[in-house]
KOLFIFI-402990 format. One record per residue (C-alpha): residue in one letter; y, z, x. Coordinates in steps of 0.25 Angstrom, whole numbers, padded with zeros to 4 digits, always signed. Each point is the difference from the previous one (the first is absolute). Example, Ala and Ser with C-alpha at 12.3 -4.5 7.8 and 13.67 -1.06 7.14 Angstrom:
# residues 2
A-0018+0031+0049
S+0014-0002+0006
***
This chain:
# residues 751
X-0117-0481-0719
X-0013-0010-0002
X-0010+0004+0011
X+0002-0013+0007
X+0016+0002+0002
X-0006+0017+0003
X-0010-0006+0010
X+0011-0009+0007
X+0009+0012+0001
X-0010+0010+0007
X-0003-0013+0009
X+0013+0000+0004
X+0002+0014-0001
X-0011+0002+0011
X+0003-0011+0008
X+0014+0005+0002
X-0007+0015+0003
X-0008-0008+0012
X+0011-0006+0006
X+0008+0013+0000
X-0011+0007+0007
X-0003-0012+0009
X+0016+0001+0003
X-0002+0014+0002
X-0012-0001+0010
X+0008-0009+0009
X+0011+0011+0001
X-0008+0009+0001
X-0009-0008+0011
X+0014-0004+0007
X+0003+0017+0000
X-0012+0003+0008
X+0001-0011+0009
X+0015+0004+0004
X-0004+0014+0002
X-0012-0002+0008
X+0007-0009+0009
X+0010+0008+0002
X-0012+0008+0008
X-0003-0010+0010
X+0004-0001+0013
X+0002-0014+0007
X-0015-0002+0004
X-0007+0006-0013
X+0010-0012-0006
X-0004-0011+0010
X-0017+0005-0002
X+0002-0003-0012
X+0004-0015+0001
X-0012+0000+0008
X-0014-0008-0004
X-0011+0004+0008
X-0013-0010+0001
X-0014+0006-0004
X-0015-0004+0003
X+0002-0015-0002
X+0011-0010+0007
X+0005-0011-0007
X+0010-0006+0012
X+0004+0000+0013
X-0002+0012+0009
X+0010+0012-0001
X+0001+0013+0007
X-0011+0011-0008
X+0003+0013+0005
X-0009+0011-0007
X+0003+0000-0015
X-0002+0013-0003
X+0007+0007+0011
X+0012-0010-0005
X+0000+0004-0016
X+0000+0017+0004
X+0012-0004+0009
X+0006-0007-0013
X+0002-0013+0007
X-0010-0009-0012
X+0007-0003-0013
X-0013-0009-0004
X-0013-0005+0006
X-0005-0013-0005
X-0014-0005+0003
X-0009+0012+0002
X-0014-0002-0008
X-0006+0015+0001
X+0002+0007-0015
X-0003+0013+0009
X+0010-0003+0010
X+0012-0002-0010
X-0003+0013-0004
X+0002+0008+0012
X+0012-0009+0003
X+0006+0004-0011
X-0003+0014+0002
X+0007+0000+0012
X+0012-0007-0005
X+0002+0010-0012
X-0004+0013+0006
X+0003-0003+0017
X+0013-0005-0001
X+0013+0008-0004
X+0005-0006-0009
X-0016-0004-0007
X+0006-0016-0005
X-0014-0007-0002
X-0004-0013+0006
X-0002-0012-0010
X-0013-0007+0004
X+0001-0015-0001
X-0008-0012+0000
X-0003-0016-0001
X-0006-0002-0014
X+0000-0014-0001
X-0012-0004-0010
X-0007+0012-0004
X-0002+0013+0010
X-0015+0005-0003
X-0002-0011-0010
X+0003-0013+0006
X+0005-0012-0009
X+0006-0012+0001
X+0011-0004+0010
X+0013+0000-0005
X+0001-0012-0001
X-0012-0005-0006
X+0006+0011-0012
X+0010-0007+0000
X-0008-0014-0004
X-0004+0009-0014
X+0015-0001-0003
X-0005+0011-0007
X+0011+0013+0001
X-0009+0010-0007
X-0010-0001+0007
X+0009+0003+0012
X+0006+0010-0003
X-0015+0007-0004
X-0006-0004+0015
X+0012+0007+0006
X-0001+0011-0010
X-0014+0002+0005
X+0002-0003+0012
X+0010+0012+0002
X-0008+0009-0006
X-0009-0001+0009
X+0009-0001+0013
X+0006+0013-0009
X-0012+0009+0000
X-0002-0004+0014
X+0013+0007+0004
X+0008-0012+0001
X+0015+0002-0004
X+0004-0014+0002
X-0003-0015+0000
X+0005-0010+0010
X+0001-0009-0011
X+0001-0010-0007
X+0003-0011+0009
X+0009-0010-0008
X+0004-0010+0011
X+0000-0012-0006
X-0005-0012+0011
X-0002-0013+0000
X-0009-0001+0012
X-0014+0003-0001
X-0002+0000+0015
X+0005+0015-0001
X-0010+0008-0001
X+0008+0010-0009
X+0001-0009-0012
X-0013+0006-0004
X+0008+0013-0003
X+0011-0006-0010
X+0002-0008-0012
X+0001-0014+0006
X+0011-0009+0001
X+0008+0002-0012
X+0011+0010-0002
X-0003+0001-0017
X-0013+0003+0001
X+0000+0009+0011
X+0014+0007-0006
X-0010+0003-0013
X-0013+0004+0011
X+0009+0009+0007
X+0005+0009-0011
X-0013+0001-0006
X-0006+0005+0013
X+0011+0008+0002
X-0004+0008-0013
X-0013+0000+0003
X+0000+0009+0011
X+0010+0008-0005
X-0002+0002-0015
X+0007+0007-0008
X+0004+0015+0009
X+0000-0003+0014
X-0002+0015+0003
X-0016-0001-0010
X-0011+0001+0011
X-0005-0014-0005
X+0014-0005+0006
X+0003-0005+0012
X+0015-0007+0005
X+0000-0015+0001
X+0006-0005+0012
X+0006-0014-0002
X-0003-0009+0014
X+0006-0008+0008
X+0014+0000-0003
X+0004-0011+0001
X-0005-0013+0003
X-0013+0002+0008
X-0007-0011-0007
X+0007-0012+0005
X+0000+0004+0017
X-0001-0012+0008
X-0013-0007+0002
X-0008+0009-0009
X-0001+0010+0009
X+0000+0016+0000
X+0015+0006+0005
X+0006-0012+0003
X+0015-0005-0003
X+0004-0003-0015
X+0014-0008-0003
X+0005-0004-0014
X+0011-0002-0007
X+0005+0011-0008
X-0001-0010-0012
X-0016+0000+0004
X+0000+0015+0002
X+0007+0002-0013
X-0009-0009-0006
X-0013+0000+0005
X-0002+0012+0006
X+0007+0012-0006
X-0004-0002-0015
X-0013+0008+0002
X+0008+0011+0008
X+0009+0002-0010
X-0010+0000-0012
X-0007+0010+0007
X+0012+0010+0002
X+0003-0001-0014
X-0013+0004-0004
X+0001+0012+0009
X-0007+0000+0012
X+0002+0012+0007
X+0002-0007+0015
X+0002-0012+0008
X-0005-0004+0012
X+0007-0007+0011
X-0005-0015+0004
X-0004-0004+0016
X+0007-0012+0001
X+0015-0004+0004
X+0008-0007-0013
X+0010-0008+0005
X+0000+0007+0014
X+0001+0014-0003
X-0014+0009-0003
X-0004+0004-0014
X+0000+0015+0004
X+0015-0002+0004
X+0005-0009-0010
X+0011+0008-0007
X+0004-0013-0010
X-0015+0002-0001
X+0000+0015-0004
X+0012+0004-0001
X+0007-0011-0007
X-0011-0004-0010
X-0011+0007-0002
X+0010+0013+0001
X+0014-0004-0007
X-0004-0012-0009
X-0013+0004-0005
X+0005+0014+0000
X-0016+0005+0006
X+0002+0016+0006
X-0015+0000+0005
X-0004+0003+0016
X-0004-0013+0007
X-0010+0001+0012
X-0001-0009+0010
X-0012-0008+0002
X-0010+0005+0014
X+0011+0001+0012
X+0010-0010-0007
X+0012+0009+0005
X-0007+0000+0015
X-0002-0014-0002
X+0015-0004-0002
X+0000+0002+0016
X-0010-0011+0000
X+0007-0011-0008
X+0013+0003+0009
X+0009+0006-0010
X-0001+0014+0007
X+0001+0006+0012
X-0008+0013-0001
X-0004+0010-0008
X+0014+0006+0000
X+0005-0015-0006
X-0011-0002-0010
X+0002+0013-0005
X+0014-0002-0005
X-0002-0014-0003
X-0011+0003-0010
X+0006+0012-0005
X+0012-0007-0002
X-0006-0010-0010
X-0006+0012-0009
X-0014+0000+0006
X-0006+0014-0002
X-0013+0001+0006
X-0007-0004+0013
X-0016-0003-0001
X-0008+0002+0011
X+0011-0002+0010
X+0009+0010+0007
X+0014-0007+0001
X+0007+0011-0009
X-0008+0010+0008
X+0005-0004+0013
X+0014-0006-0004
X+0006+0005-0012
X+0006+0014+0006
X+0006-0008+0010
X+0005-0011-0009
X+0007+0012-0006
X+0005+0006+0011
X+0006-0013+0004
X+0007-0002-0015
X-0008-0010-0003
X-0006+0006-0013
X+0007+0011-0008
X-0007+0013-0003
X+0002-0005-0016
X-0008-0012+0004
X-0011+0008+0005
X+0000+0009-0012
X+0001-0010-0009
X-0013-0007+0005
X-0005+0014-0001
X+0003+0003-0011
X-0007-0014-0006
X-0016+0004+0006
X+0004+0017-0005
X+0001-0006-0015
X-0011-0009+0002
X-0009+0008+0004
X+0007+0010-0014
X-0004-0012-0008
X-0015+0001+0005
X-0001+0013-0004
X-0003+0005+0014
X+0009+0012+0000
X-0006+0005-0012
X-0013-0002+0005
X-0002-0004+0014
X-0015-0003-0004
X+0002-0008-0013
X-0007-0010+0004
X-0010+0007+0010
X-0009+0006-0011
X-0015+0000+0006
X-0005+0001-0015
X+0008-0013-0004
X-0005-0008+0010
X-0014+0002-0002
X+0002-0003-0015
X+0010-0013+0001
X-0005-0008+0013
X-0007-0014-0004
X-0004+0004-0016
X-0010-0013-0004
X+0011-0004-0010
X+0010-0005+0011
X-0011-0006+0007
X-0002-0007-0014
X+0015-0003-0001
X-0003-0005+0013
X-0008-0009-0004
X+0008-0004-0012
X+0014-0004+0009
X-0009-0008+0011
X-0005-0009-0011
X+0014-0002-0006
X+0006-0002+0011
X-0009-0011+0005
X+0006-0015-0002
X-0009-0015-0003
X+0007-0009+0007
X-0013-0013-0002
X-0011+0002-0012
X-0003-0016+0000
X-0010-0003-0009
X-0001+0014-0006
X-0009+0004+0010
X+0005+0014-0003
X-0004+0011-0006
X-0014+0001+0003
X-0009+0004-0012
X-0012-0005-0006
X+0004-0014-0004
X+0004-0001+0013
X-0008-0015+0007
X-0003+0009+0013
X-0014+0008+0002
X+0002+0002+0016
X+0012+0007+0004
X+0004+0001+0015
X+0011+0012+0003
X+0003-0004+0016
X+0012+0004+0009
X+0004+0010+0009
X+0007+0008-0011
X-0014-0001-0009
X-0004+0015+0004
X+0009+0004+0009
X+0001+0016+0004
X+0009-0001+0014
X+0014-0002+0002
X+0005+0007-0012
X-0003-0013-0007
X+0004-0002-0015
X+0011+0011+0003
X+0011-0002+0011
X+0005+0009+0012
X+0009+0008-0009
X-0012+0008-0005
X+0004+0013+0006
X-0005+0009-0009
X-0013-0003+0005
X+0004+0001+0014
X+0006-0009+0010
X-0014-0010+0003
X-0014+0009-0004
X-0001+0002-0014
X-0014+0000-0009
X-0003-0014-0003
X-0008+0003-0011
X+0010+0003-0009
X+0004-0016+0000
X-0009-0009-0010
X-0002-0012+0007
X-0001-0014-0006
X-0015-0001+0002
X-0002+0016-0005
X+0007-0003-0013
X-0003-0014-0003
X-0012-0002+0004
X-0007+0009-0009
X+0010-0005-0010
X-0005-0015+0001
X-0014+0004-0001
X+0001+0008-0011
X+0006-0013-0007
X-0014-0008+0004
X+0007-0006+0014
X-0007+0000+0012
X+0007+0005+0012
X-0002-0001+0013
X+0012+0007+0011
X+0003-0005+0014
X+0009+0008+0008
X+0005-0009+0011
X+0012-0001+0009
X+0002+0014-0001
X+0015+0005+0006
X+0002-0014-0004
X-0003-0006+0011
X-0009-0014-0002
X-0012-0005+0010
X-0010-0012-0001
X-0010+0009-0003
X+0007+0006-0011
X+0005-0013-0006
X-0015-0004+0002
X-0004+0011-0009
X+0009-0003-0011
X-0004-0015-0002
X-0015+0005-0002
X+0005+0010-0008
X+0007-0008-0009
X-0011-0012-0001
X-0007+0011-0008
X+0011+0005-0008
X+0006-0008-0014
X+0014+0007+0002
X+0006+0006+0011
X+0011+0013+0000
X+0007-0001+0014
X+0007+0013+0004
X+0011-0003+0011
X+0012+0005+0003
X+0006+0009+0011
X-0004+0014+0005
X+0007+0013-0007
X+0005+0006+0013
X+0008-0014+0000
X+0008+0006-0011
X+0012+0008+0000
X+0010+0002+0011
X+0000-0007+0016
X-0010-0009-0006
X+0008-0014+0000
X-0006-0013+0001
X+0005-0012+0005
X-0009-0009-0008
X-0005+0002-0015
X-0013-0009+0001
X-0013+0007-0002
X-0004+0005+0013
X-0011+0000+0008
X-0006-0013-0004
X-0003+0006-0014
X+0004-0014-0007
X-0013-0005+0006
X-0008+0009-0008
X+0006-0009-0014
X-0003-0013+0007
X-0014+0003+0003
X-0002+0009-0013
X+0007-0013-0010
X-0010-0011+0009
X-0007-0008-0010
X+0011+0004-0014
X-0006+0013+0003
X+0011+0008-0010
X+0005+0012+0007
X+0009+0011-0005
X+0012+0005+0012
X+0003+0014-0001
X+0011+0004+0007
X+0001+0013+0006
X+0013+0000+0006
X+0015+0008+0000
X+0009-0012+0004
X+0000-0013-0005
X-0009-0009+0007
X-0001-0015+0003
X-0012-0007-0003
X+0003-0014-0004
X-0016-0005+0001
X-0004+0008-0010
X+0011-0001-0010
X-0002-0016+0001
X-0018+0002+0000
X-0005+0013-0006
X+0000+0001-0013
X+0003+0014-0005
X+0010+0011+0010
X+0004+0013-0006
X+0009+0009+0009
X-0005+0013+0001
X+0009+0007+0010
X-0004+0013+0005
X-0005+0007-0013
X-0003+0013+0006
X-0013+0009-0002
X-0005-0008-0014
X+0002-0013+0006
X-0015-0004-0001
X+0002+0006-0016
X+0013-0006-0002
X-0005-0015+0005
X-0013+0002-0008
X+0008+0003-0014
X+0007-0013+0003
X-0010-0010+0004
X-0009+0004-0010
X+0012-0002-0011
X+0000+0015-0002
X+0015-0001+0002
X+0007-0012-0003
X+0010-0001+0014
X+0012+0000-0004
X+0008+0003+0013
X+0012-0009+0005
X+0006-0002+0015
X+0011+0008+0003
X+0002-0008+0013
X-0001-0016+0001
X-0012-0004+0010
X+0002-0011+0009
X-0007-0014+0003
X+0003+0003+0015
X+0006+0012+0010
X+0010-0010+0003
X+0006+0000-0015
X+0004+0015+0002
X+0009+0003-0004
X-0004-0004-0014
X+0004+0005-0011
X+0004-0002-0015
X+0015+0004-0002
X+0004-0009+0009
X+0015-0010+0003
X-0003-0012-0006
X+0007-0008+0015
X+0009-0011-0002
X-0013-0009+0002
X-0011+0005-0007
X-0014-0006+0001
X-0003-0005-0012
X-0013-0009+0004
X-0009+0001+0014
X+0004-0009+0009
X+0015-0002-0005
X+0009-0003+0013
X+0013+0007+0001
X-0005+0013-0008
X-0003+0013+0004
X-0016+0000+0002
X-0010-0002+0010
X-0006-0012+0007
X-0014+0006-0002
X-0002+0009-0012
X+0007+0001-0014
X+0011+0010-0001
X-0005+0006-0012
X-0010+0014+0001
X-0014-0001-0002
X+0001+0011-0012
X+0015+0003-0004
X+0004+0013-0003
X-0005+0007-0013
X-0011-0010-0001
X-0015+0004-0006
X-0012-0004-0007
X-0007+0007-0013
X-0013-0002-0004
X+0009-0006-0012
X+0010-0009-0002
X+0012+0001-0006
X+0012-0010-0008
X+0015+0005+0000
X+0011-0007-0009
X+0012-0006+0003
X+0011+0010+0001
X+0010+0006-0011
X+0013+0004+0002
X+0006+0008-0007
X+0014-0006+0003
X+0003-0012+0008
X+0014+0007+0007
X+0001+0015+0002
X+0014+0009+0006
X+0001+0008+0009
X-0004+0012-0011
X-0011-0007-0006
X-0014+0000+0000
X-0010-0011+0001
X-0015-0001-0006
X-0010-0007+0006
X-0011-0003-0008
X-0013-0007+0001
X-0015+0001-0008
X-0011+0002+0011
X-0015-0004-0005
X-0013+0003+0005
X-0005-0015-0002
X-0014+0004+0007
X-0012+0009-0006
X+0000+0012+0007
X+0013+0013-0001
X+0008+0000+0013
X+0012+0005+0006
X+0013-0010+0002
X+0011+0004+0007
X+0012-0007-0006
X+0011-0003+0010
X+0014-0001-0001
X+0009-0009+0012
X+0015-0003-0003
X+0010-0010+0009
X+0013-0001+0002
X+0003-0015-0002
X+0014+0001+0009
X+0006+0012+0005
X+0009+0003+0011
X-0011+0001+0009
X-0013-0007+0000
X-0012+0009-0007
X-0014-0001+0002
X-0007-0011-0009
X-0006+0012-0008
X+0000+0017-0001
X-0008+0007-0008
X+0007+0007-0012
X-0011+0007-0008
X-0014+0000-0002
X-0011+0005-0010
X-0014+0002+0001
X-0008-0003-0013
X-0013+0001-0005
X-0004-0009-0011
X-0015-0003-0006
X-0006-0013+0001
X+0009-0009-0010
X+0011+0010-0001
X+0015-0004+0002
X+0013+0010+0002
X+0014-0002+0001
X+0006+0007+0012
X+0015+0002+0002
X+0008+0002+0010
X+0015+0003-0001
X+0011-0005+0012
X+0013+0005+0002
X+0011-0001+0008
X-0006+0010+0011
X-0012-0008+0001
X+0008-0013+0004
X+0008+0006+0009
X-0001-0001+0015
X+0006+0004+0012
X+0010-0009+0006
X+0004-0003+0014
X+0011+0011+0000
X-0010+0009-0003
X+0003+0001-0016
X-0007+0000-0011
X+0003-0011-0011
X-0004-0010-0010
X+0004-0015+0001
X+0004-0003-0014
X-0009-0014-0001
X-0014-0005-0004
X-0011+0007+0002
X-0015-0005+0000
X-0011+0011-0006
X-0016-0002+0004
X-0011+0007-0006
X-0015-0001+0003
X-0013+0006+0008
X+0006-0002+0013
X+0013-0007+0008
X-0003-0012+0000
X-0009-0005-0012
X+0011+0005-0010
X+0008-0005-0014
X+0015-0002+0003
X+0012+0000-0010
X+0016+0001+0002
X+0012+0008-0003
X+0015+0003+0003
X+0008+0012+0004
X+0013+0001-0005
***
C-alpha cells in the first residue's frame, strides 16, 4: 500500500474509532440519565427546570427568595447572572454535597462581546466579515467566561433586524440572514470548540427564537407578525445554521409571533426547530418569558402557562417561577404528562453530562486557572486587532486619510464628547457584564485622546484635546469652546456618537439623528473649510445627513471595546488599512426605516426623486445614505466584468461566477468581494438582490485575483407562499462587487 493510500486508511480508520466512541458516549450519557431520573421525585424534577437569578438583573422584577436555602432543598437546576468566583463555589458545594441526589448546578451568563476582555459588539464584528476572527473573540472570550466558572453563554444573538431603532441590533449580525447564517456558526464554535465538557468550553445558547428583531416600532418585547414566507426566509436561516453547527441550547424570544409567545410556539419548537431541523438540545426561556405569557393574554395563570410552554417543548424557566408555581398542578389536572416533564428533564440532565459537570462538578471552578487565563495581554492585543478591522470608511474625500508625515496638516484638533471619555461604559455597551452590571475600572479602556494623541506627535503633529459636551449633551459654552479651538487647529478629529450604556437591550430610540446637539459640534469645527475627520462611536446606525453632504472624512467606529483609542490610532495613522463593510444599510432619515437592501422591487419603483406615481417620498430620496456592505480602503480597487461558466444550468448543475478583482491604488488592502443573485420571475415577487457568497481578499498594491463563486439549485431556491422550497426554472441575474449596490451584473437561465 503507498503511504498516501496507508495515511488515508488510518484517517479513516480513526475517524470511524471517534465516532464509535462519540456514539458510545451518548448511550452511555443517555444510561445515566435514565437511571438518575428514575431517582427523583416530582419536586427534585420540577427544581430542575428551575433558573434562579444571581448578583445581577437584567429584566423586570421577579420573586428572589433566598438562593441558597432553595439549591439545599433542590428546587435550582441553574443560576444565571451571579459575578462572585467565591460565591459559585459554595453554591456548587451545596448542590453536589447538600442535596440528595448531589446533581450540580450549571452557572450561566450574558457573553456578548468579550467577558473580562471587552471587544467589539457583535455587530461591529460582524462589519470585518471576517469568520476567523469570530470565531477566535468567541474562543477567548469563553475561556475567560470559562475560568471564571461560567458553564454557559446567553449567546449569540442572531436575530436578524432591519430596524436600528432597536437597541438590541447591536448584539447580531445585521439585517441579512447569509451573513448572519455564516456569523452565527462561527460564533457558535467559538464558545464551544471542539469538547463541550474541556474547562475552556462553555455551551452556546442561540437567542431569540424566533423573530425578536423585527417587533413593532423598534421597541424592546413588543408584537412581531410575518408571514411564514418572511419567517422562513429572513428570519430562521441563522437559527438553523447555528443548530446544525451544534449549539448545545436555545433560548426562547420575548415577543408574540403571529399572536402566540415564542416561549409557547410549539410550530416554533416543536415543529421546526425539533422535528425538521431534528435539534435535541434544552431550550431556556428568556427572563420570566413563560410568567410573561400571562401578560400578553395568551394565559391565564401559572397553572395555564405552564402547560402551554411545556406543551410547545420549552424546558427551562429563567429567573421566573411559573413552572415552580404551576407545573404540578398542570399535571394534576392532565394537562401535561408525566413523559413530558421527564423528557424536558431529561434534555437539562444531559446537558449538564455534555458539560462535564458530573464528572467534575468544579471543571470550570478551578482557582489556579482563573488567576492564569483572566485578561492575558495577547487578547487585549487581538482586541485591538478585531476593533480595527472591524471599523468601516464611509467619506475619505480628498485623501485626507491616513494621517502620516506627508500629511498637509501641522495642528490637530481631537474634540467631542467621546474624545477621552471614562463614564458610561463608553467605547463598550451595557452588555459588559463580566465587568459588573455599571462600575467597572475605566482604566482599562484606551481612549482616542490616550492612544492617538501620542501617536500624532510622535509623527511630528501638534495635538491639542478638547473634551466638551461630555454625556453628549451640547451648551453655548461648549460650542464656544470648540470654535476657538478649532481656529487654532489645521484638522480637526470630532468624536461623536452615542453613550455605551445606550447599547444593548430596553435601549430603543425613536430617532437615529445624533443626539444632543452633537451635529453642531462639525458645523462649528468645518467653519471656514476647516477639514474635520467624524469618528463615530456608535452600536446602531445613525442619521447624520449634514455631515455626509459637508465633512470630508467619516469612519464608523462602533463601540470598539477596551483598545478602541489603539484600534482608531492603527487606522487613522494608516497602520491598518480599513477594510470593514456595513452589514446593515444606514438611512438618510428615521423616517426611511425600514430600510434595507433585499427589498420587493413594488409594482412602481422610484427610479428618479421626484417621479410622481412611484413608490418614494416628497421630501428625501428613497435610496440609503450607505447601502448595506458598503466601505472605504485606503486603496482602491477594479473588478472585471463577470464570467460564466455556462449561460444555462439544471436543476443539478453548478454555476461559476467568476470575476478578476485589482488593487488599482498604491497601498495592500482588504476587499470584500460580494456576491447578490435575483430571480428575474418567479411565482412570487423576490427581493431586488440577496446576498449569495462573499470572500474576503487581501491583495498588495497592483495585484489582481480571480475569485469564484459556485451557485446551485439550493442557492436559488426560496420559499414559496405555501411554505415550500423551490426554484423557478427561469432567468436569473448575478452581481458581484464591493458592496449592494456598486456592483457588475451578468445573466443566466435555469432549466
Amino acid at each position: 500500500m503507498k503511504k498516501t493510500g496507508f495515511l488515508l486508511f488510518a484517517l479513516t480508520c480513526l475517524a470511524c474509532v471517534q465516532a464509535a466512541a462519540q456514539q458510545t458516549s451518548v448511550k452511555d450519557i443517555d444510561r445515566k440519565v435514565n437511571e438518575l431520573l428514575a431517582k427523583m421525585t416530582l419536586e427534585e424534577k420540577i427544581g430542575q427546570l428551575q433558573q434562579r437569578a444571581g448578583d445581577i438583573s437584567t429584566g423586570t422584577a421577579v420573586a428572589k427568595d433566598d438562593l441558597m436555602s432553595q439549591i439545599r432543598s433542590g428546587q435550582v437546576g441553574s443560576v444565571l447572572s451571579n459575578t462572585s468566583f467565591e460565591n459559585k463555589i459554595i453554591m456548587q458545594r451545596a448542590a453536589v454535597k447538600e442535596t440528595r441526589l448531589g446533581i450540580p448546578l450549571v452557572f450561566g451568563f450574558d457573553v456578548i462581546h468579550g467577558y473580562k476582555t471587552i471587544f467589539p459588539i457583535p455587530l461591529a464584528q460582524a462589519a470585518s466579515w471576517d469568520m476567523g476572527m469570530i470565531e477566535q473573540i468567541e474562543r477567548i472570550a469563553a475561556t475567560e467566561a470559562a475560568a471564571d466558572g461560567q458553564d454557559w453563554a446567553f449567546a449569540p444573538m442572531v436575530d436578524v433586524s432591519r430596524d436600528p431603532r432597536w437597541g438590541r441590533v447591536m448584539e447580531g449580525a445585521g439585517e441579512d440572514p447569509y451573513l448572519g447564517s455564516k456569523v452565527a456558526a462561527a460564533r457558535v464554535k467559538g464558545f464551544q470548540g471542539s469538547d463541550l465538557s474541556s474547562p475552556t468550553a462553555v455551551a452556546a445558547c442561540v437567542k431569540h427564537y424566533a423573530g425578536y428583531g423585527f417587533t413593532e416600532g423598534g421597541r424592546d418585547y413588543n408584537t412581531v407578525d410575518m408571514s411564514d414566507q418572511r419567517l422562513r426566509e429572513m428570519v430562521l436561516p441563522p437559527f438553523e445554521a447555528a443548530a446544525k453547527a451544534g449549539s448545545a441550547t436555545f433560548m426562547n424570544a420575548f415577543n408574540t409571533l403571529n399572536g402566540v409567545p415564542a416561549s409557547m410556539n410549539k410550530y416554533l419548537v416543536s415543529d421546526i426547530l425539533r422535528g425538521e431541523w431534528g435539534w435535541s438540545g434544552m431550550v431556556v426561556s428568556d427572563w420570566n418569558s413563560f410568567g410573561e405569557t400571562i401578560v400578553h393574554g395568551a394565559a391565564a395563570d401559572e397553572t395555564d402557562a405552564a402547560a402551554k410552554c411545556l406543551n410547545a417543548g420549552s424546558d427551562m424557566d429563567m429567573a421566573g417561577s411559573t413552572f415552580q408555581k404551576g407545573l404540578k398542578n398542570a399535571l394534576d389536572k392532565g394537562r401535561v404528562t408525566k413523559a413530558q416533564i421527564d423528557e424536558a428533564v431529561r434534555r437539562v440532565l444531559r446537558f449538564k453530562f455534555q458539560l462535564g459537570l458530573f464528572d467534575n462538578p468544579f471543571v470550570r471552578l478551578d482557582p489556579k486557572r482563573r488567576a492564569e487565563t483572566l485578561e492575558k495581554p495577547e487578547y487585549r492585543q487581538f482586541s485591538r486587532e478585531a476593533a480595527a478591522k472591524s471599523m468601516v470608511l464611509l467619506k475619505n474625500e480628498g485623501g485626507i486619510l491616513p494621517l502620516t508625515e506627508k500629511s498637509p496638516f501641522k495642528r490637530i484638533l481631537i474634540i467631542g464628547p467621546y474624545a477621552n471619555s471614562h463614564t458610561n461604559k463608553d467605547y463598550m455597551s451595557f452588555w459588559t457584564l463580566g465587568l459588573g452590571m455599571r462600575y467597572y475600572d475605566s482604566t482599562k479602556v484606551v481612549t482616542p485622546a490616550m492612544a492617538l494623541k501620542p501617536q500624532l506627535e510622535a509623527l511630528g503633529f501638534s495635538v491639542s484635546v478638547q473634551e466638551i459636551c461630555l454625556d453628549a449633551t451640547c451648551t453655548e459654552k461648549d460650542l464656544s469652546v470648540a470654535i476657538q479651538a478649532a481656529r487654532e487647529a489645521d484638522l480637526v478629529i470630532a468624536c461623536v456618537g452615542e453613550e455605551g450604556l445606550n447599547c444593548g437591550e430596553s435601549r430603543c430610540v425613536s430617532d437615529l439623528n445624533l443626539r444632543d446637539n452633537q451635529e453642531q459640534i462639525l458645523r462649528v469645527t468645518s467653519r471656514n473649510n476647516k477639514p474635520t475627520v467624524m469618528v463615530l462611536f456608535n452600536s446602531r446606525p445613525m442619521t447624520f445627513q449634514w455631515a455626509n453632504d459637508n465633512v470630508p472624512a467619516i469612519l464608523v467606529a462602533w463601540q470598539p471595546g477596551f483598545e478602541a483609542g489603539n484600534a482608531l490610532s492603527d487606522v487613522l495613522t494608516g497602520k491598518v488599512n480599513p477594510g470593514g463593510k456595513l452589514p446593515v444599510t444606514f438611512p438618510r432619515s428615521t423616517g426611511q426605516i425600514p430600510l434595507y437592501y433585499n427589498h420587493l422591487k413594488t409594482g412602481r419603483p422610484q427610479e428618479i426623486f421626484g417621479t410622481m406615481w412611484t413608490s418614494g417620498y416628497l421630501d428625501l430620496p428613497s435610496t440609503p445614505a450607505y447601502p448595506f456592505g458598503f466601505g472605504l480602503s485606503y486603496t482602491k480597487f477594479a473588478y472585471s466584468d463577470i464570467r460564466l461558466s455556462k449561460s444555462q444550468i439544471s436543476l443539478t448543475e453548478t454555476l461559476e461566477v467568476s470575476v478578476d478583482v485589482t488593487n488599482t491604488g498604491g497601498l495592500a488592502g482588504d476587499e470584500v468581494v460580494q456576491l447578490y443573485i435575483n430571480d428575474v420571475a418567479a411565482d412570487i415577487a423576490r427581493p431586488v438582490q440577496e446576498l449569495k457568497g462573499f470572500e474576503k481578499v487581501n491583495l498588495a498594491a497592483g495585484a489582481t485575483k480571480t475569485v469564484t463563486f459556485k451557485l446551485t439549485a439550493a442557492d436559488l431556491s426560496y420559499w414559496n407562499q405555501n411554505s415550500k422550497r423551490k426554484a423557478d426554472p427561469g432567468k436569473f441575474t448575478v452581481f458581484v462587487g464591493g458592496n449592494a449596490r456598486d456592483v457588475k451584473s451578468a445573466g443566466f437561465e435555469l432549466k
